[in-house]
C-alpha positions in Angstrom: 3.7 0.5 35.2 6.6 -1.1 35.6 9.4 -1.9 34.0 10.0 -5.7 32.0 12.9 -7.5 33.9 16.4 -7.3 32.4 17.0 -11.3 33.5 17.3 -13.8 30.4 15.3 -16.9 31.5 17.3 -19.7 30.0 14.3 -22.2 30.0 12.4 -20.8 27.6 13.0 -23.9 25.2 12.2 -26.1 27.5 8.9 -24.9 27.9 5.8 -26.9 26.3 4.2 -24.7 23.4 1.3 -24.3 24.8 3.1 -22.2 28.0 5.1 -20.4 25.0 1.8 -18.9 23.5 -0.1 -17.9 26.2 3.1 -16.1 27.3 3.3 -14.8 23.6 -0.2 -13.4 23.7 0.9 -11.2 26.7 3.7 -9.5 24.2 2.9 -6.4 22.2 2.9 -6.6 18.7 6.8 -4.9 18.2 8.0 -7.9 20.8 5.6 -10.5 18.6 7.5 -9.8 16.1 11.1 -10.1 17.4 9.9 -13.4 18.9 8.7 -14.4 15.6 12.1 -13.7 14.3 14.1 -15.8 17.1 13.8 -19.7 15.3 11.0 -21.6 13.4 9.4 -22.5 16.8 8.4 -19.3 18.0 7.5 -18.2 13.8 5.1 -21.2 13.9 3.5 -20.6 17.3 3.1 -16.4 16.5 1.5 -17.5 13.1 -1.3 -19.1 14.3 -1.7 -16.3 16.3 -4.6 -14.1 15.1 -3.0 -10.9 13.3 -0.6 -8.4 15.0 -2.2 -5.0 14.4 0.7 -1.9 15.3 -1.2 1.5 15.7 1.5 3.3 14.8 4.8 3.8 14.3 6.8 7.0 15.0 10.0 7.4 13.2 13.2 9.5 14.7 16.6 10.6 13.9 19.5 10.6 16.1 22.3 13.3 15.5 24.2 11.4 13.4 21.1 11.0 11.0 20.8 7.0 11.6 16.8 6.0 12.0 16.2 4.9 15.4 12.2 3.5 15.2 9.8 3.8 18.3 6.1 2.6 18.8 3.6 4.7 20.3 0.0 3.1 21.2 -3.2 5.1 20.5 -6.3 4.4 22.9 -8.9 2.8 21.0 -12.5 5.0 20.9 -14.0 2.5 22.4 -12.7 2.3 25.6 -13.5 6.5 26.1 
């Protein structure tokens, strides 16, 4: 897979809304809900979203004890 670009693409609110949420549906949940967090644009077009479902979340400690929080995907039995 591989990795997101780095790039900011400044046009993002010049885009029509419907160009925002099909891009939006492409995001996991964890970026949904950064988006989400960005203006009351994006929280309006993510709410009419159907609901984010996260898995799971995995929490770890760095050596100075602060949480750092990471996402792991499980495979869903019905794709085996």
């Amino acid at each position: 897979m591989t990795k997101p670009s780095t790039q900011t693409f400044h046009l993002w609110n010049q885009l029509p809304p419907e160009l925002k949420t099909a891009v939006i549906k492409k995001m996991d949940g964890i970026d949904q809900l950064k988006t989400r967090q960005c203006s009351k644009t994006e929280k309006k077009l993510i709410d009419k979203l159907p609901i984010i479902t996260i898995q799971q979340l995995k929490f770890k400690f760095d050596e100075n004890g602060r949480t750092m929080m990471g996402v792991e995907e499980l495979k869903l039995k019905d794709t085996e």
